[in-house]
PDB file of N, CA, C and O in Angstrom:
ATOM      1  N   UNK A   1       0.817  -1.194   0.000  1.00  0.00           N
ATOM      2  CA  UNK A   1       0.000   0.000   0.000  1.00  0.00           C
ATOM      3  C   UNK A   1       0.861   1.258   0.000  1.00  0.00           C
ATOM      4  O   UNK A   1       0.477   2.280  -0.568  1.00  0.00           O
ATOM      5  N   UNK A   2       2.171   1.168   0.718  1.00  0.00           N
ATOM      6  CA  UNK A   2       2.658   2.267   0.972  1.00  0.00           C
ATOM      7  C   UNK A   2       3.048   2.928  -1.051  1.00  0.00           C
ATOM      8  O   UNK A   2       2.635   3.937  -1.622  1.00  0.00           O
ATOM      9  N   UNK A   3       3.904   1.877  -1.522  1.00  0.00           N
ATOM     10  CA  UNK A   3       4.066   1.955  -2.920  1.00  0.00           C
ATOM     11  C   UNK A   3       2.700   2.847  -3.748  1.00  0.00           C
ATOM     12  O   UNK A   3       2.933   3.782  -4.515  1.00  0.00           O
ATOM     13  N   UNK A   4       1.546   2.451  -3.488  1.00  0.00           N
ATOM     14  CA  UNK A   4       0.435   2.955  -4.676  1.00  0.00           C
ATOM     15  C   UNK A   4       0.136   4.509  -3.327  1.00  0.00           C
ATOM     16  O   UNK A   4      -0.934   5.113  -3.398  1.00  0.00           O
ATOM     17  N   UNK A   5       0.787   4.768  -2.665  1.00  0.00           N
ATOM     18  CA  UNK A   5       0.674   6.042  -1.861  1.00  0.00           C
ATOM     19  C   UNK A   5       1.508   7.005  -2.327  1.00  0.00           C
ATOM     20  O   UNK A   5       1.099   8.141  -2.567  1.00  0.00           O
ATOM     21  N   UNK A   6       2.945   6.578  -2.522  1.00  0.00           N
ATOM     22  CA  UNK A   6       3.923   7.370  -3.091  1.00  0.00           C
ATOM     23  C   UNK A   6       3.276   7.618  -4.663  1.00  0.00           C
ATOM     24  O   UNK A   6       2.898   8.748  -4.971  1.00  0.00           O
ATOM     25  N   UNK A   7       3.201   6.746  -5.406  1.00  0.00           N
ATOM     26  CA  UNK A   7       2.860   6.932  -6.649  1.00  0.00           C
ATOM     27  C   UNK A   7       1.594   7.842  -6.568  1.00  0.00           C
ATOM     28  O   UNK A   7       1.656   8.843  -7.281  1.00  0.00           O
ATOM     29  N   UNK A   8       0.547   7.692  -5.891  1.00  0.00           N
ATOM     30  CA  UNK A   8      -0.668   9.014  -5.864  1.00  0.00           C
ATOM     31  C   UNK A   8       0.256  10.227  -5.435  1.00  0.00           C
ATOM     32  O   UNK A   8       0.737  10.911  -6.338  1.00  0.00           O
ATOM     33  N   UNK A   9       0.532  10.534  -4.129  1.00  0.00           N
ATOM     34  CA  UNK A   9       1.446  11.590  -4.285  1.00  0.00           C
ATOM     35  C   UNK A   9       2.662  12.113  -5.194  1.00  0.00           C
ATOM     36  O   UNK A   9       2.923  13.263  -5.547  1.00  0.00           O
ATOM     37  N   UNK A  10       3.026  11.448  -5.342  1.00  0.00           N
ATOM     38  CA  UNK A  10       4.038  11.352  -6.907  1.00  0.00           C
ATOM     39  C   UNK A  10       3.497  11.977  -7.873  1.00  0.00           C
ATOM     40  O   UNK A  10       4.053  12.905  -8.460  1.00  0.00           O
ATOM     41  N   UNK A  11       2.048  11.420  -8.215  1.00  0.00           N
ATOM     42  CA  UNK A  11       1.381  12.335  -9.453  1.00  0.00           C
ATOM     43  C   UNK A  11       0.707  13.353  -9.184  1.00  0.00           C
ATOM     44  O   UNK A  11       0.569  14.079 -10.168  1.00  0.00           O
ATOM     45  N   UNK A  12       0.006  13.884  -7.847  1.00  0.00           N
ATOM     46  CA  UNK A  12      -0.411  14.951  -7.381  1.00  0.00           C
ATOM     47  C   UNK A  12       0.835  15.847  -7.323  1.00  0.00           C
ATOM     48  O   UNK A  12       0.611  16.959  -7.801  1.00  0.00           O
ATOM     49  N   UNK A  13       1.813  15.709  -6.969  1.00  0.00           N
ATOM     50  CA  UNK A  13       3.276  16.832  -6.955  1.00  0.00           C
ATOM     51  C   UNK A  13       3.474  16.878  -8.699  1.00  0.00           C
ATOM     52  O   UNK A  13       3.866  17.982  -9.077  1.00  0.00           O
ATOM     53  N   UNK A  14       3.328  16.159  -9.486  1.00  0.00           N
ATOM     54  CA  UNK A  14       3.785  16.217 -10.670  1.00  0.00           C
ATOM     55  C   UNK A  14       2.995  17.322 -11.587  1.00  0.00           C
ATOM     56  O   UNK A  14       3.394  18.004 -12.530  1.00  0.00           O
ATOM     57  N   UNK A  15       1.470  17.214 -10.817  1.00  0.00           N
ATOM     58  CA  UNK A  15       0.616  18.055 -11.866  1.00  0.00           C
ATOM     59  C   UNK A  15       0.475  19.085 -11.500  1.00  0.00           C
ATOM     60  O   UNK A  15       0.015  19.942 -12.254  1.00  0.00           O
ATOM     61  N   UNK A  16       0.846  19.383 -10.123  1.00  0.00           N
ATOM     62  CA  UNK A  16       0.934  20.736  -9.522  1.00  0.00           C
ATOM     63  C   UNK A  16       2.207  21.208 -10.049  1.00  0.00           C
ATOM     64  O   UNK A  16       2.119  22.435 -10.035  1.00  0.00           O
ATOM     65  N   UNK A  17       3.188  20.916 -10.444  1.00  0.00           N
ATOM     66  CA  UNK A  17       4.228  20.959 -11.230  1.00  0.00           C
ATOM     67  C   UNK A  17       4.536  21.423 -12.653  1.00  0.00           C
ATOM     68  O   UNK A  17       5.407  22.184 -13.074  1.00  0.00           O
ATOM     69  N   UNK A  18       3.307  20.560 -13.434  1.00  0.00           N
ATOM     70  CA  UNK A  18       2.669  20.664 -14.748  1.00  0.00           C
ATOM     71  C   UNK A  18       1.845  22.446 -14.937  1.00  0.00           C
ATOM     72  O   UNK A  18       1.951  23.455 -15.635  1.00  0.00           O
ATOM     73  N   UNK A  19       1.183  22.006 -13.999  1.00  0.00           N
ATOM     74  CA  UNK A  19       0.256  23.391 -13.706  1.00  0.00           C
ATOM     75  C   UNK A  19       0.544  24.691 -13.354  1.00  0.00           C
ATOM     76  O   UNK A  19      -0.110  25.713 -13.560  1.00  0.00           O
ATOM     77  N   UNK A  20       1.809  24.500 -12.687  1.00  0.00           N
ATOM     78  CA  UNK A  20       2.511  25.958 -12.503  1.00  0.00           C
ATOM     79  C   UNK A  20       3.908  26.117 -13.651  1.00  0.00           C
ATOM     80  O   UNK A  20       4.713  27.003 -13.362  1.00  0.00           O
ATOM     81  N   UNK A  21       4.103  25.537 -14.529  1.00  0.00           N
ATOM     82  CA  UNK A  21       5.009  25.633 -15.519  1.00  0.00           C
ATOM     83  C   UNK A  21       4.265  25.714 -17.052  1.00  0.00           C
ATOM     84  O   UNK A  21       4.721  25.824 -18.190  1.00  0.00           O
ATOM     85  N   UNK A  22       2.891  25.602 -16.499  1.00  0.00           N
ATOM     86  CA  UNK A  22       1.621  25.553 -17.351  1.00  0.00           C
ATOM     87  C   UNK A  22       2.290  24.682 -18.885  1.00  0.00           C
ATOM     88  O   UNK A  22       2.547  25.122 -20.005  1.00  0.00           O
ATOM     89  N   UNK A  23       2.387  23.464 -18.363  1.00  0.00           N
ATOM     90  CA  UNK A  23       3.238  22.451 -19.545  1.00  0.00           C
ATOM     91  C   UNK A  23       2.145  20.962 -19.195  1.00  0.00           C
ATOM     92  O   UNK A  23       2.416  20.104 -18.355  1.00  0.00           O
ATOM     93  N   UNK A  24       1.394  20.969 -19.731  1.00  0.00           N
ATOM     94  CA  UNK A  24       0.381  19.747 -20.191  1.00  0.00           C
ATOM     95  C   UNK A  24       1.186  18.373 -20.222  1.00  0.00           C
ATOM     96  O   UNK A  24       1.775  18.050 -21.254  1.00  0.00           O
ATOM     97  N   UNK A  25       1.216  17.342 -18.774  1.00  0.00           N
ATOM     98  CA  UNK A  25       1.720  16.174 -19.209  1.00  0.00           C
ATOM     99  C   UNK A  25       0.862  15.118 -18.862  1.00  0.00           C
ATOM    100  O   UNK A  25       0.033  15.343 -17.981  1.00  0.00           O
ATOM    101  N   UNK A  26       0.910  13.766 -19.500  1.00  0.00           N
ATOM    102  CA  UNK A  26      -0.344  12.491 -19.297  1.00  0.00           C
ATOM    103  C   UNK A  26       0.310  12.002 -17.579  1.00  0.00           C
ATOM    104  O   UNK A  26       1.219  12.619 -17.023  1.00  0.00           O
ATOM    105  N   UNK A  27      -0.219  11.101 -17.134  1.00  0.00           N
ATOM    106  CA  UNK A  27      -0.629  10.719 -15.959  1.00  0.00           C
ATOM    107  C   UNK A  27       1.135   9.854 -15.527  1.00  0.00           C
ATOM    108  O   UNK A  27       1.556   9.785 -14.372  1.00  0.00           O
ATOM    109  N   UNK A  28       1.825   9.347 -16.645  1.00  0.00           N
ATOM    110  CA  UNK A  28       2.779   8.720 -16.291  1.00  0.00           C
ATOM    111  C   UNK A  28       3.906   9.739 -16.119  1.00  0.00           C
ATOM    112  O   UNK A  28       4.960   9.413 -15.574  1.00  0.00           O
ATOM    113  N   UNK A  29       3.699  10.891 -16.551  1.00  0.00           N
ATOM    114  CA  UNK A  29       4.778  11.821 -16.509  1.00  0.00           C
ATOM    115  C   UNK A  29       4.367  12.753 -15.690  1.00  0.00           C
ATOM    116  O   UNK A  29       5.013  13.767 -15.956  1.00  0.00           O
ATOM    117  N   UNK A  30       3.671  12.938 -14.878  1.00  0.00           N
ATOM    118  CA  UNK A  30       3.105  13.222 -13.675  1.00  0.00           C
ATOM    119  C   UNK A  30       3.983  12.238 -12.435  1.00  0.00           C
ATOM    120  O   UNK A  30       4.929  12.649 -11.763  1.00  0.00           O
ATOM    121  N   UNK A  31       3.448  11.034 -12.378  1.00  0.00           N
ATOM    122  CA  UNK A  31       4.237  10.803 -11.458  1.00  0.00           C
ATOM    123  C   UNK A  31       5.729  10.666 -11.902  1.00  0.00           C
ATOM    124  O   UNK A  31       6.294  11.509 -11.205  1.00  0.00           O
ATOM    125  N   UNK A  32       6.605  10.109 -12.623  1.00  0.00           N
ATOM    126  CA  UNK A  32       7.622  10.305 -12.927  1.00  0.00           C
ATOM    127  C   UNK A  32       8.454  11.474 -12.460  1.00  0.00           C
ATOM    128  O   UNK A  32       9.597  11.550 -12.011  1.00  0.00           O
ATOM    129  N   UNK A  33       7.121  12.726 -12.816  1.00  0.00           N
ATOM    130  CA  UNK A  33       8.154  14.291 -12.555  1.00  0.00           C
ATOM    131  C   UNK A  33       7.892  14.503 -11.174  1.00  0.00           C
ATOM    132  O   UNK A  33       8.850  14.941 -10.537  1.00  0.00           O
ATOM    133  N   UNK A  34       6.790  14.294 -10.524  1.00  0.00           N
ATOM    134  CA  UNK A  34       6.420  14.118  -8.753  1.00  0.00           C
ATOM    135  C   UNK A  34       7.856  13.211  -8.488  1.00  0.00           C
ATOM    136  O   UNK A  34       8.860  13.839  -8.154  1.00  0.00           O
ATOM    137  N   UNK A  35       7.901  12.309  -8.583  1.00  0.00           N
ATOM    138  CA  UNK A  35       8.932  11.179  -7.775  1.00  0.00           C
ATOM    139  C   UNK A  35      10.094  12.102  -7.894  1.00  0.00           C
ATOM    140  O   UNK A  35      10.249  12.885  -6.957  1.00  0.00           O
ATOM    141  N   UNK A  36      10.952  12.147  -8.899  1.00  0.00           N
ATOM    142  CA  UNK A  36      12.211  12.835  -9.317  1.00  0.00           C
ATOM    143  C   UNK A  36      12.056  13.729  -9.053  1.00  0.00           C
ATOM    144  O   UNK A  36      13.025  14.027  -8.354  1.00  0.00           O
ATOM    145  N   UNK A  37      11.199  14.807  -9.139  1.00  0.00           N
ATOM    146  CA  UNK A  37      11.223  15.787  -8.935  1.00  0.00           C
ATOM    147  C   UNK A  37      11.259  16.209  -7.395  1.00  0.00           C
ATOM    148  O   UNK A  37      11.695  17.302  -7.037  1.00  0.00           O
ATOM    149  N   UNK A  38      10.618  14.970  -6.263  1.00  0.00           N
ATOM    150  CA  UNK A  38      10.454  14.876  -5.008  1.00  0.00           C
ATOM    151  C   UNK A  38      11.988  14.866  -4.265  1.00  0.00           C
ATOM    152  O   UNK A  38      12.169  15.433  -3.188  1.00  0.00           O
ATOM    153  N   UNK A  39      13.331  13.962  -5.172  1.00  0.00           N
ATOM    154  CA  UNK A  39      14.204  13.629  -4.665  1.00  0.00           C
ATOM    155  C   UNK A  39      15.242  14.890  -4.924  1.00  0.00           C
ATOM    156  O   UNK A  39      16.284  15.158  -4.325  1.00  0.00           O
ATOM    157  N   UNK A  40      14.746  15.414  -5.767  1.00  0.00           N
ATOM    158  CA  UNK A  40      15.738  16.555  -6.454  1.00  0.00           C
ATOM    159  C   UNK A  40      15.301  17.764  -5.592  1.00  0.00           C
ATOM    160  O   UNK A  40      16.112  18.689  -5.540  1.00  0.00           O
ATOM    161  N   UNK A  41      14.520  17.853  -5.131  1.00  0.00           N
ATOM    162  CA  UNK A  41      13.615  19.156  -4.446  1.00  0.00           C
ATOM    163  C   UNK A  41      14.328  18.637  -2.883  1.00  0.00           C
ATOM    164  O   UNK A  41      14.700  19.560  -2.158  1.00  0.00           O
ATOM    165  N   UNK A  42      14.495  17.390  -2.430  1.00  0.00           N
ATOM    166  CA  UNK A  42      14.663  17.413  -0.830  1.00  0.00           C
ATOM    167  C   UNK A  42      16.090  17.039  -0.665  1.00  0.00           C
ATOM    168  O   UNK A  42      16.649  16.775   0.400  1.00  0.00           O
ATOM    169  N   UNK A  43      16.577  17.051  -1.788  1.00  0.00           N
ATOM    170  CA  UNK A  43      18.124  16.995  -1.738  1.00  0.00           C
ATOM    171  C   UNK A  43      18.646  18.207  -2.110  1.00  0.00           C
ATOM    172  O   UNK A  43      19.876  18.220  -2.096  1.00  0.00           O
ATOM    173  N   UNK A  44      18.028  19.396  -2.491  1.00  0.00           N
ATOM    174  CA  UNK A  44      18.552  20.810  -2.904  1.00  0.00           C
ATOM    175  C   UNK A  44      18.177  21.548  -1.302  1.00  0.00           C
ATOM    176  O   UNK A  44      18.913  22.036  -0.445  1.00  0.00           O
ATOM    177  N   UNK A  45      17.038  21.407  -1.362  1.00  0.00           N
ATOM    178  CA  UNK A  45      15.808  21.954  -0.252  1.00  0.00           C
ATOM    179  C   UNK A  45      15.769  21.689   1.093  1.00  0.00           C
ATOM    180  O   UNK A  45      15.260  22.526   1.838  1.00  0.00           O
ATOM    181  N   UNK A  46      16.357  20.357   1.664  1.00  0.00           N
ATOM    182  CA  UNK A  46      16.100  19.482   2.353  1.00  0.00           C
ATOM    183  C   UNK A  46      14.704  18.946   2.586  1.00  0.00           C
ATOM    184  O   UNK A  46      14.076  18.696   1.557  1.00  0.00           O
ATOM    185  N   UNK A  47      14.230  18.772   3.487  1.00  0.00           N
ATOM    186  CA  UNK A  47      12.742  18.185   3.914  1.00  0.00           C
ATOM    187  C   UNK A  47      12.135  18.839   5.000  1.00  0.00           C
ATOM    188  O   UNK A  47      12.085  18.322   6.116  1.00  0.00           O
ATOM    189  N   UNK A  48      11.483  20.392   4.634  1.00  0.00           N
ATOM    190  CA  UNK A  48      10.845  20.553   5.333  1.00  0.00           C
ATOM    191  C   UNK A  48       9.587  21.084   5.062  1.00  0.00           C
ATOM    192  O   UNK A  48       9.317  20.783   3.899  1.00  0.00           O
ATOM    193  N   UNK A  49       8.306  22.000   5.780  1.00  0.00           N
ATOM    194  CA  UNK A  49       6.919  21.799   5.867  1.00  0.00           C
ATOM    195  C   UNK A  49       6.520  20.614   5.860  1.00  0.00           C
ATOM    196  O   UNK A  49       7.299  19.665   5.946  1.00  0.00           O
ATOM    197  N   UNK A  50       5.305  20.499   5.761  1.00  0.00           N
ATOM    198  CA  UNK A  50       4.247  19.115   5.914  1.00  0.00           C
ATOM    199  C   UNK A  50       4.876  18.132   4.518  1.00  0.00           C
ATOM    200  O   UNK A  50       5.398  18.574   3.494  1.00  0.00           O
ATOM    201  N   UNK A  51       4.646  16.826   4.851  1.00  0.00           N
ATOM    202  CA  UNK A  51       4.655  15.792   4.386  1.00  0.00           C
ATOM    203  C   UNK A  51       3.823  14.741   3.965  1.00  0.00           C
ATOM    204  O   UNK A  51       2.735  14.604   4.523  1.00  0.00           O
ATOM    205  N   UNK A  52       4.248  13.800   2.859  1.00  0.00           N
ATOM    206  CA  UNK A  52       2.574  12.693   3.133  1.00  0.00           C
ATOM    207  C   UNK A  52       3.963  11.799   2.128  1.00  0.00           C
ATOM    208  O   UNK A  52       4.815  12.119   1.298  1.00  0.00           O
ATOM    209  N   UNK A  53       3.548  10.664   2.774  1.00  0.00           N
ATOM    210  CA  UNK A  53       4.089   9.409   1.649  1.00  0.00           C
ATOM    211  C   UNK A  53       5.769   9.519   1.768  1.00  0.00           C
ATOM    212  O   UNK A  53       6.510   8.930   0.981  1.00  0.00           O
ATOM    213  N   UNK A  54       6.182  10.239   2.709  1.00  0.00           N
ATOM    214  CA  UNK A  54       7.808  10.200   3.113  1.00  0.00           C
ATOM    215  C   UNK A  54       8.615  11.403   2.144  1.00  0.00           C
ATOM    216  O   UNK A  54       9.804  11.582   1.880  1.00  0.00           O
ATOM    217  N   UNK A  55       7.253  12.180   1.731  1.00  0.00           N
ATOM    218  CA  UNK A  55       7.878  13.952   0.635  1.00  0.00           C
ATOM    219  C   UNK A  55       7.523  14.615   0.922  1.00  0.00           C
ATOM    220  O   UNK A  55       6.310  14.818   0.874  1.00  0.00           O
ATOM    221  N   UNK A  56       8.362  15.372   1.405  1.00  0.00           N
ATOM    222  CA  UNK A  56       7.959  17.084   1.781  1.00  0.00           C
ATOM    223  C   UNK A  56       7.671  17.576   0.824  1.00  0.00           C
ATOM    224  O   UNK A  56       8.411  17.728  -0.148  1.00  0.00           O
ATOM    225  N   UNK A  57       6.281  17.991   0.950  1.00  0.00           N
ATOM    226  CA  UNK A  57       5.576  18.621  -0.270  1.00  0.00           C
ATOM    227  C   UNK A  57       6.199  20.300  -0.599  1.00  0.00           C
ATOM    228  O   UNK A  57       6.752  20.427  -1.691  1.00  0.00           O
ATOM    229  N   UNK A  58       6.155  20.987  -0.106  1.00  0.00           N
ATOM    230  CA  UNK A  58       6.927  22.547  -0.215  1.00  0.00           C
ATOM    231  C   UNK A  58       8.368  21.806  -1.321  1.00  0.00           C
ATOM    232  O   UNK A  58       8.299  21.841  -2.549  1.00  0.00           O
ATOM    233  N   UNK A  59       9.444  21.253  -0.639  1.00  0.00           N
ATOM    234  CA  UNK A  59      10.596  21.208  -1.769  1.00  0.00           C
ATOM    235  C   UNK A  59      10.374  20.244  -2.502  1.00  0.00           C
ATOM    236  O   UNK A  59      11.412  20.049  -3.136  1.00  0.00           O
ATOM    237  N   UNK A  60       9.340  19.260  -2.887  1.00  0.00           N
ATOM    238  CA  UNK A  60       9.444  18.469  -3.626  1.00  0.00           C
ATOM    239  C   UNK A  60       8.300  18.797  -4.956  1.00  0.00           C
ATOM    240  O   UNK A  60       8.252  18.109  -5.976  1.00  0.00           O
ATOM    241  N   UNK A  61       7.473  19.923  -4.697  1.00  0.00           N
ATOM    242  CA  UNK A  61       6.580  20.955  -5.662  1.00  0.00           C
ATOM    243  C   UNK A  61       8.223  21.644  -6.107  1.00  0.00           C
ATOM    244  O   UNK A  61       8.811  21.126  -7.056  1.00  0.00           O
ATOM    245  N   UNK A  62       8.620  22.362  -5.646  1.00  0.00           N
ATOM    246  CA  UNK A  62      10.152  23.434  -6.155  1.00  0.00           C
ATOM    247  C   UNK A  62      10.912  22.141  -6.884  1.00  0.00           C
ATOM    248  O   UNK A  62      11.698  22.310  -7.816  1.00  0.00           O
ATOM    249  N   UNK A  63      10.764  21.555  -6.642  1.00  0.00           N
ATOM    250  CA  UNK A  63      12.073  20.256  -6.868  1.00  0.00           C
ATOM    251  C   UNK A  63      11.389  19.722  -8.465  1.00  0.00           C
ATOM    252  O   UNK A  63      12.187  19.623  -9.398  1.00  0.00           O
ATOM    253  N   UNK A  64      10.318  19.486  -8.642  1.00  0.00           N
ATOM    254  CA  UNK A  64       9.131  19.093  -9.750  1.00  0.00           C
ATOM    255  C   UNK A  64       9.332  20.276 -11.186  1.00  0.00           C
ATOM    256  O   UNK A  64       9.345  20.156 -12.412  1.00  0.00           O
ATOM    257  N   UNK A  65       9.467  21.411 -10.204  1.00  0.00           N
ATOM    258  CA  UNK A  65       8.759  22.372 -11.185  1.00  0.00           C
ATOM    259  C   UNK A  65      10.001  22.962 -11.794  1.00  0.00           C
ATOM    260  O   UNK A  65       9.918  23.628 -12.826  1.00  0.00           O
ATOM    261  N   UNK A  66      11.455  22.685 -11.034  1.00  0.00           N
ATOM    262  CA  UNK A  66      12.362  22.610 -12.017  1.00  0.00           C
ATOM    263  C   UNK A  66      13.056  21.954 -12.745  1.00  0.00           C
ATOM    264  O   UNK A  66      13.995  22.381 -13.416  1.00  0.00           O
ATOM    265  N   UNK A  67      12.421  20.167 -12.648  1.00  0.00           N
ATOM    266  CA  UNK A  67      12.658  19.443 -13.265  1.00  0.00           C
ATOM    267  C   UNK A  67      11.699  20.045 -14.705  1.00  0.00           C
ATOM    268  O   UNK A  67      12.149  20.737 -15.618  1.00  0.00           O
ATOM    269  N   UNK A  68      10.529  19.625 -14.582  1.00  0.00           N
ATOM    270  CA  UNK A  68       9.801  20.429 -15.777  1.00  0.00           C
ATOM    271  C   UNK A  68       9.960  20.990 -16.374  1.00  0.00           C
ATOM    272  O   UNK A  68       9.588  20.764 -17.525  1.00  0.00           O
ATOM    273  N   UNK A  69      10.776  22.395 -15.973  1.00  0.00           N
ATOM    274  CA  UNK A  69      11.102  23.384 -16.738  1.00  0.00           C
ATOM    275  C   UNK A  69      12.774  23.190 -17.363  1.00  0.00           C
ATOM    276  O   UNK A  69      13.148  23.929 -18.274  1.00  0.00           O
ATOM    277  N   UNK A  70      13.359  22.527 -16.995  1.00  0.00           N
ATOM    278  CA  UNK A  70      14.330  22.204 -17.330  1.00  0.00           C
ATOM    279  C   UNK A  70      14.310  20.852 -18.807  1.00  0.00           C
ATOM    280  O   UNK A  70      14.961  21.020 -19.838  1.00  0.00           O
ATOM    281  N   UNK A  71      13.566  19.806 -18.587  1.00  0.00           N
ATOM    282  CA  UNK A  71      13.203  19.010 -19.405  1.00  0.00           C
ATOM    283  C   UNK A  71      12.011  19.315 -20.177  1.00  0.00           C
ATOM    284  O   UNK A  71      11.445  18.329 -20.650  1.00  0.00           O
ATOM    285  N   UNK A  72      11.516  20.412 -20.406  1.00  0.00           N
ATOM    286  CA  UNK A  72      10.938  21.096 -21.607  1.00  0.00           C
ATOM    287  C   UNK A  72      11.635  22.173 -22.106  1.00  0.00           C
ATOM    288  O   UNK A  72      11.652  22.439 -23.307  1.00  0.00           O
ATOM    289  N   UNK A  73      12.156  22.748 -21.345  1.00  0.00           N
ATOM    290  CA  UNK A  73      13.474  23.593 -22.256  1.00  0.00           C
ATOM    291  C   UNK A  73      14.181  22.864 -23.194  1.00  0.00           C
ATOM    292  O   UNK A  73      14.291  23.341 -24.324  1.00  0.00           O
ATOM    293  N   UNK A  74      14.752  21.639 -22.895  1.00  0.00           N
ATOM    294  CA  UNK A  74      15.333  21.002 -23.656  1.00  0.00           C
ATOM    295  C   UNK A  74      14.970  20.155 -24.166  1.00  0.00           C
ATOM    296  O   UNK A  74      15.869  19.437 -24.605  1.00  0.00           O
ATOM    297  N   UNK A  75      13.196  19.574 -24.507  1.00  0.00           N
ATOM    298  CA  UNK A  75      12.478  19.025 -25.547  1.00  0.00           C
ATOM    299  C   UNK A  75      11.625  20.072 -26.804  1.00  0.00           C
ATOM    300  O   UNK A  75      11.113  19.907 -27.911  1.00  0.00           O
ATOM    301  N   UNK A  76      11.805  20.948 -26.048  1.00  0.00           N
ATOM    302  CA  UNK A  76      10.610  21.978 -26.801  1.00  0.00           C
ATOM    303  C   UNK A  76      11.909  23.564 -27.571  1.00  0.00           C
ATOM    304  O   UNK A  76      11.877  24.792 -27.660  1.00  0.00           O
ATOM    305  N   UNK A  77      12.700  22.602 -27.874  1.00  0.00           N
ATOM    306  CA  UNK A  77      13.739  23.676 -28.494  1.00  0.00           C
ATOM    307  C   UNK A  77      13.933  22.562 -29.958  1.00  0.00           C
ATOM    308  O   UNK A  77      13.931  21.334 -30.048  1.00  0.00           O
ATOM    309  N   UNK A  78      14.138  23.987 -31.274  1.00  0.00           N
ATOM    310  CA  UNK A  78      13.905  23.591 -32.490  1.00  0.00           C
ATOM    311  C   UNK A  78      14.817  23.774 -33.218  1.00  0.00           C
ATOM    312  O   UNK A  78      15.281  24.913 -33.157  1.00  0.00           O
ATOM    313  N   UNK A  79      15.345  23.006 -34.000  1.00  0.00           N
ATOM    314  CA  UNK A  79      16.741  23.436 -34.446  1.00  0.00           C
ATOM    315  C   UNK A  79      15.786  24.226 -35.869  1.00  0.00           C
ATOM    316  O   UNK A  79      14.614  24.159 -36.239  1.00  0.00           O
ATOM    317  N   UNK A  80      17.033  24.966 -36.362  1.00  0.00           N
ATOM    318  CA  UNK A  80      16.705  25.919 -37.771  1.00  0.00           C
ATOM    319  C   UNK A  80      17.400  26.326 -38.379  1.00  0.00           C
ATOM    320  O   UNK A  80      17.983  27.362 -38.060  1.00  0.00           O
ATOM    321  N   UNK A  81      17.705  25.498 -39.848  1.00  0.00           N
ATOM    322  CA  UNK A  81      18.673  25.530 -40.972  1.00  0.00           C
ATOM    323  C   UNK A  81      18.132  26.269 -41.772  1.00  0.00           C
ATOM    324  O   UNK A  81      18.677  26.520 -42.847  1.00  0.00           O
TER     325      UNK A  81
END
């Protein structure tokens, strides 16, 4: 149970993520960018405010939303010959 807990929180941090970088992603890249984005946010950030599922939600939203913006910077760039 704990597993399908992280993964709901995982994708709730991901789309709040999505939503403030206003960058449209499906449900697997939601949690993907929640998870990574959770470890990257509490290893810059450390771990603090409230928590659920073993992620501090405050740096692991910051942690999300510059994964996002970082990995659409560098999908959503066009080369031009």
């Amino acid at each position: 149970m704990g597993l399908i807990w992280s993964l709901i929180v995982g994708a709730i941090i991901g789309a709040v993520a999505g939503a403030i970088t206003g960058k449209g992603m499906g449900w697997i890249a939601n949690i993907v960018a929640g998870l990574v984005g959770s470890a990257i946010g509490q290893s810059l950030f450390g771990s603090w405010g409230p928590s659920l599922a073993g992620m501090a939600l405050v740096p692991s939203i910051i942690g999300a939303v510059i994964l996002v913006a970082v990995v659409s910077f560098f999908f959503s760039r066009r080369t031009s010959n």
